[in-house]
LUMTORVEX-465747 format. One line per 5 residues: for each residue z, x negated, y of C-alpha. Coordinates in steps of 0.2 Angstrom, whole numbers. Layout:
N
Z:X:Y  ...
END
This chain:
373
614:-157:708  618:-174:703  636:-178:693  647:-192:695  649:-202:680
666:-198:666  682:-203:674  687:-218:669  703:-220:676  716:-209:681
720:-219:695  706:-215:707  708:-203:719  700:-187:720  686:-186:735
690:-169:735  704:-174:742  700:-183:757  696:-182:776  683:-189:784
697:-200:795  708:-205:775  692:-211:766  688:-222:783  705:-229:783
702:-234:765  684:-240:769  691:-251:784  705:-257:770  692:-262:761
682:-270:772  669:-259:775  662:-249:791  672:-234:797  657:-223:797
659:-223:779  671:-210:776  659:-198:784  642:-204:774  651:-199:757
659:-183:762  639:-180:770  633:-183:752  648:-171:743  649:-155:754
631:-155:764  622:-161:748  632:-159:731  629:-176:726  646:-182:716
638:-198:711  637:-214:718  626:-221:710  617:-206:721  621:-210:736
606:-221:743  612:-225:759  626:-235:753  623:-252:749  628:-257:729
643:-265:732  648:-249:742  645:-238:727  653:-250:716  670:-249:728
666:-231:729  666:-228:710  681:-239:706  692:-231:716  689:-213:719
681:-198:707  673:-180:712  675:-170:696  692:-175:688  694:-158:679
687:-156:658  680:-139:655  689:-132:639  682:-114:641  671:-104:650
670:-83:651  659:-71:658  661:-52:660  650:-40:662  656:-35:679
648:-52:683  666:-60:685  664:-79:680  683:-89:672  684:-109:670
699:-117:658  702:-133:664  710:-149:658  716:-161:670  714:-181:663
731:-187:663  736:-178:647  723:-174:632  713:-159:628  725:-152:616
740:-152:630  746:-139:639  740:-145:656  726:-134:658  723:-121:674
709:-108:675  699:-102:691  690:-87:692  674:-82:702  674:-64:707
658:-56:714  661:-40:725  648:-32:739  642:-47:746  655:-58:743
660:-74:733  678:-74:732  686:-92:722  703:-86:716  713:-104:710
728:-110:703  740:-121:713  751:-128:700  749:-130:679  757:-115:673
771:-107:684  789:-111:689  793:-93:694  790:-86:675  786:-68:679
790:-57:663  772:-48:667  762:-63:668  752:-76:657  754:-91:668
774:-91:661  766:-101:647  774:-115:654  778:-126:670  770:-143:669
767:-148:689  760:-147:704  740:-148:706  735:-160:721  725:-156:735
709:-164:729  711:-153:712  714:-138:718  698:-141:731  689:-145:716
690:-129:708  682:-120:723  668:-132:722  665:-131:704  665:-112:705
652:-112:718  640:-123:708  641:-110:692  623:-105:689  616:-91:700
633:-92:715  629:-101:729  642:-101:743  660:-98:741  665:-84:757
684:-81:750  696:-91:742  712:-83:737  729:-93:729  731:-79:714
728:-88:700  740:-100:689  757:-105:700  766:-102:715  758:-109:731
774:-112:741  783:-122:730  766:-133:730  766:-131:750  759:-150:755
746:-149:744  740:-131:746  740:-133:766  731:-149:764  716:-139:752
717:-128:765  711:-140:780  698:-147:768  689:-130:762  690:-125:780
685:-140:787  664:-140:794  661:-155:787  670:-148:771  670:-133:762
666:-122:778  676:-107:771  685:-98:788  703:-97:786  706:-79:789
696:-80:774  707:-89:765  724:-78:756  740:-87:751  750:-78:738
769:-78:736  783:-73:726  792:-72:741  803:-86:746  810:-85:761
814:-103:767  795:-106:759  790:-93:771  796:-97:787  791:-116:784
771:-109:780  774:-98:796  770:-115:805  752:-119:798  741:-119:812
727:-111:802  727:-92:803  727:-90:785  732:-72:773  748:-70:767
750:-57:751  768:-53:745  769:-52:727  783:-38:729  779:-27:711
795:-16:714  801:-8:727  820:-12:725  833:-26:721  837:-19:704
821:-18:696  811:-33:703  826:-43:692  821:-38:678  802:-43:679
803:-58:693  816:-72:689  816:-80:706  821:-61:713  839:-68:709
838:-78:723  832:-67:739  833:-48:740  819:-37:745  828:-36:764
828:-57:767  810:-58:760  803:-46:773  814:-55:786  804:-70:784
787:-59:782  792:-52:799  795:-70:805  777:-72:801  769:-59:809
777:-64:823  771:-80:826  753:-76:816  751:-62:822  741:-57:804
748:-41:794  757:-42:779  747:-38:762  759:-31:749  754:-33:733
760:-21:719  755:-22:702  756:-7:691  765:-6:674  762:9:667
781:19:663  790:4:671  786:5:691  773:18:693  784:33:695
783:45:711  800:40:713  795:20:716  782:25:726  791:35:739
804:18:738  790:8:741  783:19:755  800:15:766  801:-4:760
781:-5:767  785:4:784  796:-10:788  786:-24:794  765:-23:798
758:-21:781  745:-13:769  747:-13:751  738:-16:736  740:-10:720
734:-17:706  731:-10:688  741:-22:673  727:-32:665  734:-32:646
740:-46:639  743:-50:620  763:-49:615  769:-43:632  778:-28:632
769:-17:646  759:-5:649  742:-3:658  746:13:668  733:28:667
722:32:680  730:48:684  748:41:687  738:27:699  729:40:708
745:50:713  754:33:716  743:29:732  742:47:738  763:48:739
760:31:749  745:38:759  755:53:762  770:44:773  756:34:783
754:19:771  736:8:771  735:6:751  721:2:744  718:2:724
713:-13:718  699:-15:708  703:-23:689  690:-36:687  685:-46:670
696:-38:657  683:-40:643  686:-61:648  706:-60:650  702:-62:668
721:-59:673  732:-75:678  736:-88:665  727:-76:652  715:-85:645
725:-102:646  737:-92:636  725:-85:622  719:-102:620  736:-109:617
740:-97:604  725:-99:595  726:-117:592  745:-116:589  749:-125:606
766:-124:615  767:-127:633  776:-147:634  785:-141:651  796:-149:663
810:-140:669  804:-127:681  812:-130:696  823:-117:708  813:-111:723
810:-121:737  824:-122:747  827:-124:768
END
């Protein structure tokens, strides 16, 4: 597969980015035929050519314009990790700060019966700041549709993968608070001419902001949606989830309901398991009525350690009996498998480890409040 040249210049826009009908526009700017949006975009997604230079059926000064203004592979590969479940884990750095900076997100390739599943990072590091999770390293911004494309692709081109089938927004940030960029990935990976992934294969994460939620409800696409709930009251999701200080449990399914309604798509609760903290028979039977309350399924999720934090990975026993008090009372859970512990596969983890061990702290901006209406 041919590789486009070193970026540069920050300036140049990401083709990942782009629509067949946005990279005309610009061509027709330029002064060049409409048609070519589509030839490039032909050469990047049916042929995996990122160069140019590659790119025969442009003329010269077409590949010229091409490579002045826009770039394929913006992202710097600081670490790569393999596991022996065959889960594969890119670090990345993005050009506009140096290698040394905290602007770094990680995607992961997860390989499972038949399928490819990319699960990306919307934003550099995470404005929500969950006490359980990696990725609270630090908020530095919001990824833009062409980076966040990017990833997907660069996953697929690891040795040995082939074709993406599933993409999930899991890894580094919250995707709602980055909702015109995300929606606008989305259209692209779905896209024929693009990443030709279907959407109802596509799963959008959340913390669970409400406003955020009813605004996504909209998207014409019939994406997932996942709830990052992790406890099943008020009281206990505020001590792990900072953002829970703005919307209770009952306003967050309110908007969930919202977008079953007009989606028609279930719900998929996500629940992840610290061992002695939200794993007791107690907080299952809690999450068993909170579930029953809108068209749902659960998934629970085992605690993939982390270095410093102060949890537990909960024991396969406790876990066990957690999904048949839920299975009891008519509840679809499912257990989720834990996948590349031996590569600190778990969100923001290996972007964390790094950090510490080159003595890096995060430069962040303030992390702003959720989205509001």
């Amino acid at each position: 597969m041919s590789q486009p040249h070193p970026a540069s210049s920050v300036s140049r826009q990401s083709l990942f980015g782009e629509t067949p009908e946005s990279l005309s526009e610009s061509a027709v700017a330029a002064g060049w035929p409409r048609r070519l949006g589509a030839q490039v975009l032909k050469w990047v997604w049916g042929r995996g050519v990122l160069d140019p230079d590659a790119m025969t059926d442009l003329s010269a000064a077409q590949r010229a314009w091409l490579g002045e203004h826009y770039s394929a592979s913006e992202g710097i590969e600081v670490a790569a990790q393999s596991a022996s479940d065959g889960t594969r884990k890119l670090l990345l750095a993005w050009p506009d700060a140096g290698l040394d900076d905290s602007r770094r997100t990680e995607c992961v390739l997860i390989p499972a019966e038949g399928r490819r599943t990319a699960c990306i990072s919307s934003q550099i590091g995470c404005p929500v700041g969950c006490r359980f999770c990696a990725s609270g390293l630090g908020f530095d911004g919001n990824l833009t549709a062409g980076r966040i494309v990017e990833q997907v692709h660069r996953l697929g081109r690891l040795d040995g993968v082939g074709r993406i089938s599933h993409v999930v927004f899991m890894g580094m940030g919250e995707p709602l608070a980055n909702l015109p960029a995300v929606t606008a990935a989305i259209r692209i990976l779905q896209a024929p001419w693009g990443g030709g992934i279907s959407a109802r294969r596509i799963t959008v994460s959340t913390v669970g902001v409400p406003s955020a939620i009813r605004r996504f409800s909209n998207f014409e696409l019939p994406v997932n949606l996942a709830l990052s709930l992790h406890a099943p009251n008020d009281e206990l999701r505020k001590r792990i989830i900072p953002w829970a200080e703005f919307a209770t449990i009952a306003e967050i399914l309110d908007a969930c309901r919202e977008w079953f309604d007009k989606s028609g798509r279930e719900i998929t609760l996500e629940y992840l398991l610290l061992g002695g903290f939200n794993d007791r028979p107690e907080h299952a039977r809690e999450l068993a009525a909170v579930a029953k309350r809108l068209r749902s399924n659960v998934n629970l999720i085992r605690w993939n350690e982390v270095k410093g934090m102060p949890f537990d990975r909960p024991s396969s026993e406790d876990v066990l009996h957690f999904q048949r008090i839920l299975r009891d009372r008519g509840v679809n859970t499912h257990i989720r498998a834990s996948r590349g512990r031996d590569i600190a596969a778990a969100c923001g983890q290996l972007r964390h480890e790094k950090s510490v061990s080159l003595g890096l702290s995060a430069k962040s901006m303030p992390a702003p409040l959720p989205p509001s209406a």
